[in-house]
C-alpha positions as CSV (number, residue, x, y, z in Angstrom):
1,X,50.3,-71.5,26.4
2,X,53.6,-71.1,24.8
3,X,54.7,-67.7,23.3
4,X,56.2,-68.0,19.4
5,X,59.2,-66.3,18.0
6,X,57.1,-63.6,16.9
7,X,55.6,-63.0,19.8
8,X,58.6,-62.6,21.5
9,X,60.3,-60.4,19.2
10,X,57.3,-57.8,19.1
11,X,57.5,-57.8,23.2
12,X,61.1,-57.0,22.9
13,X,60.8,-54.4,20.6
14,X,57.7,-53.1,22.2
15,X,59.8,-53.0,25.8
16,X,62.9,-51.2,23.8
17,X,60.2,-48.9,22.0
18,X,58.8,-47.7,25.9
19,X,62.4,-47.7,27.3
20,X,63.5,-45.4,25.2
21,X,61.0,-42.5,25.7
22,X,58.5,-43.6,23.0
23,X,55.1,-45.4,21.6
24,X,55.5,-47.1,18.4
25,X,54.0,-45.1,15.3
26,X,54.2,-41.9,17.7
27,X,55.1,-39.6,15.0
28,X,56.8,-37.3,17.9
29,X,58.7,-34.3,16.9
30,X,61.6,-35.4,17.9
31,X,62.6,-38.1,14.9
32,X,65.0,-39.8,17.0
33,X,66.5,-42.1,14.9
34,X,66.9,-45.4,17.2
35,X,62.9,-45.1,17.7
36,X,62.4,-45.0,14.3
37,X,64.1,-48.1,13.8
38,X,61.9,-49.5,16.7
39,X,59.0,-48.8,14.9
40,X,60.3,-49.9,11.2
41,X,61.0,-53.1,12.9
42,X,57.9,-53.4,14.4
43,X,56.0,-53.0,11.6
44,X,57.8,-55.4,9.4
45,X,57.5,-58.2,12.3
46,X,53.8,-57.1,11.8
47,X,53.7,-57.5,7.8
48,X,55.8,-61.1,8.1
49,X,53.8,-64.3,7.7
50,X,54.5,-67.0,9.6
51,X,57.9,-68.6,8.8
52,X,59.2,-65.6,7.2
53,X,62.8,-65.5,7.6
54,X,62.5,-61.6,8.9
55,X,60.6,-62.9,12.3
56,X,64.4,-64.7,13.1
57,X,66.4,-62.0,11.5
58,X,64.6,-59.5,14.3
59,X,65.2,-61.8,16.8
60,X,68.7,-62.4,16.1
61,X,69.0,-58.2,15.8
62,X,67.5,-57.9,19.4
63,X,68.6,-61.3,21.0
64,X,65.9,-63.0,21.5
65,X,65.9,-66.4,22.6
């Protein structure tokens, strides 16, 4: 079973989300700003149909091959 573009891009972002101390939508007190970025990204990889050019702007943004 091969994994799409999306699907790679959300595991990135999900890995980068964890490594840096958070959960996506954690709503911590902290606001730190690089996991609020995480999360904005995360949630427009989540609202993109399929094809949408935003899936390969993410995963040029995070280097996803």
């Amino acid at each position: 079973m091969s994994e799409t573009l999306r699907d790679r891009v959300r595991e990135k972002l999900l890995r980068q989300i964890a490594e840096d101390g958070g959960s996506p939508s954690e709503g911590s007190e902290d606001d730190d700003p690089r996991l609020i970025a995480l999360d904005d990204d995360l949630a427009a990889l989540d609202r993109a149909a399929d094809g949408d050019p935003v899936i390969e702007q993410l995963a040029q943004k995070y280097w996803v091959p």
